[in-house]
C-alpha positions as CSV (number, residue, x, y, z in Angstrom):
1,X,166.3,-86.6,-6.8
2,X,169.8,-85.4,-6.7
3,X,168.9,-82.2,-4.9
4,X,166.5,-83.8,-2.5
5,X,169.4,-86.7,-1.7
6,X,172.1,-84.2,-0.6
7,X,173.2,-84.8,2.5
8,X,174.6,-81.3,2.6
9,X,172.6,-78.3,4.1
10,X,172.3,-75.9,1.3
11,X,170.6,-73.1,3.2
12,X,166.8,-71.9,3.0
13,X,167.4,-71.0,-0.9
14,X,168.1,-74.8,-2.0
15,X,164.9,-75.5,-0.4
16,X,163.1,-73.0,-2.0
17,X,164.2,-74.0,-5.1
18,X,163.7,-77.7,-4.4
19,X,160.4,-76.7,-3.7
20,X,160.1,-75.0,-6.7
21,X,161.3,-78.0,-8.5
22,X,158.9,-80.5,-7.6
23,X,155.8,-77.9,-7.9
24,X,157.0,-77.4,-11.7
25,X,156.8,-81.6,-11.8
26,X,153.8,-82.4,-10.6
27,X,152.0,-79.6,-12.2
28,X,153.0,-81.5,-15.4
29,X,152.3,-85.1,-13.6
30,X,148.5,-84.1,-12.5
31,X,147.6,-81.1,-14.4
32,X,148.8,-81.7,-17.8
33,X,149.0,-85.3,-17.6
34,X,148.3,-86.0,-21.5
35,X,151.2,-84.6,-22.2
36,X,153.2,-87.3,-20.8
37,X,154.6,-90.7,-22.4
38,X,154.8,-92.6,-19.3
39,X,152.5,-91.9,-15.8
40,X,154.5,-91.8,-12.9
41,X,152.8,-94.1,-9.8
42,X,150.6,-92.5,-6.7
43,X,153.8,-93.3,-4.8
44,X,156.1,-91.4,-7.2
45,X,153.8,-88.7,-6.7
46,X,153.5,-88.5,-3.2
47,X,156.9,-88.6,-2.3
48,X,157.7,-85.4,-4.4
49,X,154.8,-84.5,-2.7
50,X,156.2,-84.7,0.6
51,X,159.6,-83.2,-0.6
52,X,158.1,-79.9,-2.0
53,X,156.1,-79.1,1.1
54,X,158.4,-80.2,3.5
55,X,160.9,-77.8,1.2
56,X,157.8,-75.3,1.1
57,X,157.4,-74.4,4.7
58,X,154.5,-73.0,6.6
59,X,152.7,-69.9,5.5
60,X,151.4,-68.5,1.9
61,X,153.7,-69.1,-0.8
62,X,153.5,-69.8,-4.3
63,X,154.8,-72.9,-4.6
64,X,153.1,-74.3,-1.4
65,X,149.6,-73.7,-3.6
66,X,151.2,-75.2,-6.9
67,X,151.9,-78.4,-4.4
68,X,148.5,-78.0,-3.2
69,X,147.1,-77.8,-6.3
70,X,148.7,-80.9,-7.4
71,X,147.7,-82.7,-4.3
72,X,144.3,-81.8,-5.2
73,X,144.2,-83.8,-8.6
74,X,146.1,-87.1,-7.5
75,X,142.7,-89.0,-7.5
76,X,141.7,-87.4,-11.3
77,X,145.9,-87.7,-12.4
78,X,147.1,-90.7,-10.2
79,X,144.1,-92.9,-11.8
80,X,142.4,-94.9,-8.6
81,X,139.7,-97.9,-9.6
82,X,137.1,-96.0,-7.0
83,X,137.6,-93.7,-3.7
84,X,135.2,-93.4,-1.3
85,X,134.1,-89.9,0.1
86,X,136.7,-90.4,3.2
87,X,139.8,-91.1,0.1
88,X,138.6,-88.3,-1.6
89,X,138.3,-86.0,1.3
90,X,142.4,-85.0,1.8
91,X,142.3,-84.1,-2.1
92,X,139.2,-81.7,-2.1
93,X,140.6,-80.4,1.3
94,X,144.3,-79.3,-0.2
95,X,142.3,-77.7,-3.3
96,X,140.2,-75.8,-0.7
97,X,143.2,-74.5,1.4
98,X,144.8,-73.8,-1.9
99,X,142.3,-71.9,-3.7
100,X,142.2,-69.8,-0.7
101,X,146.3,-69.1,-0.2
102,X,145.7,-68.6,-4.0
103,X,143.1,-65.7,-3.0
104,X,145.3,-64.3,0.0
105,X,148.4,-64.0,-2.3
106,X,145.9,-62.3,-5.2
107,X,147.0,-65.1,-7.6
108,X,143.5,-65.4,-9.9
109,X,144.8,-68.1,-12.2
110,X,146.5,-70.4,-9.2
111,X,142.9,-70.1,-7.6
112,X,141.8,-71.5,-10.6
113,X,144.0,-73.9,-11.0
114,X,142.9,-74.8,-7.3
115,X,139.5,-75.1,-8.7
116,X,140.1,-77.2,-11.5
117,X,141.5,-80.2,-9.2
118,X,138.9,-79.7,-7.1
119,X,136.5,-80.0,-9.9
120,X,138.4,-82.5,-11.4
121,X,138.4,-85.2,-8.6
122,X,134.7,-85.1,-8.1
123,X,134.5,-85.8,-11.9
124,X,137.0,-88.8,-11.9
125,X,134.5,-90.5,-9.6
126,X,131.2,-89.2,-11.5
127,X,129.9,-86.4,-9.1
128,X,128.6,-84.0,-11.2
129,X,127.1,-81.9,-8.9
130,X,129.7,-80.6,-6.8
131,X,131.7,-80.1,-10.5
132,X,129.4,-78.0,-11.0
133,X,129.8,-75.7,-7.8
134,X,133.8,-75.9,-8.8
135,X,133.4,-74.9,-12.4
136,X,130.7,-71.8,-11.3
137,X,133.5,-70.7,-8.7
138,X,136.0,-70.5,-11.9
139,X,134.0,-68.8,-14.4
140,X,133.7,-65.9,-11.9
141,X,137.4,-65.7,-12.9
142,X,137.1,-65.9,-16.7
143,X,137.3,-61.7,-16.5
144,X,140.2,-61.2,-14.0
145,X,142.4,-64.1,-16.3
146,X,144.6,-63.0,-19.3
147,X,146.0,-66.6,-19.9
148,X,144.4,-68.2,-22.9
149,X,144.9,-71.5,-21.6
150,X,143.6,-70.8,-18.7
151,X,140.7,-69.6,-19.9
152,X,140.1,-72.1,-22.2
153,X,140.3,-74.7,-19.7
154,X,137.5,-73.0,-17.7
155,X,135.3,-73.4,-20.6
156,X,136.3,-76.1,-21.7
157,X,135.8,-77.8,-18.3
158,X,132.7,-76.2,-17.6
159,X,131.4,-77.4,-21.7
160,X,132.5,-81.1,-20.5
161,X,130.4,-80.4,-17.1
162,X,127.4,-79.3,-19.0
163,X,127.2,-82.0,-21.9
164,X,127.6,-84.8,-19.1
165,X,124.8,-83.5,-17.0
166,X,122.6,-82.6,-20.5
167,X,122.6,-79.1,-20.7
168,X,123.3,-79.4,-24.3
169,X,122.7,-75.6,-25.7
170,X,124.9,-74.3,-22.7
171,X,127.5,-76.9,-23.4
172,X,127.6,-75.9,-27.1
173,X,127.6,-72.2,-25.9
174,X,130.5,-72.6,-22.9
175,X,132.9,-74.4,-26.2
176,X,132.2,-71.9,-28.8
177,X,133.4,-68.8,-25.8
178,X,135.9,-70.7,-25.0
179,X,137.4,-71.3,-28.8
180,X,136.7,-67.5,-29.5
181,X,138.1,-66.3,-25.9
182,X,141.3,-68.9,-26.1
183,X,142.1,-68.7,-29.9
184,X,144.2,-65.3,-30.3
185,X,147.0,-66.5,-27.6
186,X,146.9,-70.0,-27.9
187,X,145.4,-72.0,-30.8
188,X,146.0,-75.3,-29.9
């Protein structure tokens, strides 16, 4: 807030950074959301929004996909009653433009990051089909990933996708890879 207030013009690296800043937020805000004590509002979250891309620029960058990203869970993170298709649309849209800046810049695990809040605001809503299309896209991934987390995620999400749509023997088997795969590098 204090960087984003200056009046004074701190040159292209201050906004880089200050893009950098509010990517590293709202990843926490929308992505890791359980990990917080206290939710921040959809307007909170837009307006960092709006800071980091405006900070961001045009073109492929990192941190322009890591806002995208986060743009792309607001209706799964930023709890709405019920969106229709047209409320939903901007969300699945930044998830789709960053999952492919994600594949331009050769970043695997931001293109499934991408993936995940695309698959994740079509299951805040009950969609289970087009989950399933999101979660196919990440397991593609699983053998170009060497985050744990990461790939623990994938099956995790894709063992949460399963169960709810009764495939109960692949849901059992998508938890138990995901356990082995994820255990070594990060048992929690």
């Amino acid at each position: 807030d204090l960087r984003a207030g200056s009046s004074e013009d701190l040159g292209e690296g201050s906004s880089r950074s200050l893009a950098h800043l509010c990517a590293a937020a709202l990843e926490i805000v929308t992505r890791a959301r359980g990990t917080m004590r206290h939710r921040v509002t959809r307007e909170e979250g837009e307006r960092y929004l709006a800071i980091g891309l405006a900070s961001a620029g045009e073109g492929d960058d990192e941190d322009r996909v890591r806002l995208l990203v986060a743009a792309s869970f607001f209706p799964f993170a930023l709890k709405e009653v019920r969106l229709s298709d047209e409320e939903l649309e901007p969300a699945r849209r930044a998830g789709e433009e960053a999952a492919a800046m994600a594949d331009r810049l050769g970043r695997v695990d931001l293109r499934s990051a991408a993936l995940d809040g695309i698959s994740s605001l079509h299951q805040s809503i009950g969609r289970y089909g087009p989950v399933g299309e999101a979660i196919a896209r990440r397991l593609e991934l699983v053998p170009k990933l060497t985050d744990p987390y990461e790939i623990g995620d994938i099956y995790a999400m894709a063992a949460w996708w399963a169960l709810s749509t009764g495939r109960y023997r692949e849901a059992a088997g998508f938890a138990d890879r995901g356990v082995r795969e994820a255990q070594a590098g990060s048992p929690a």
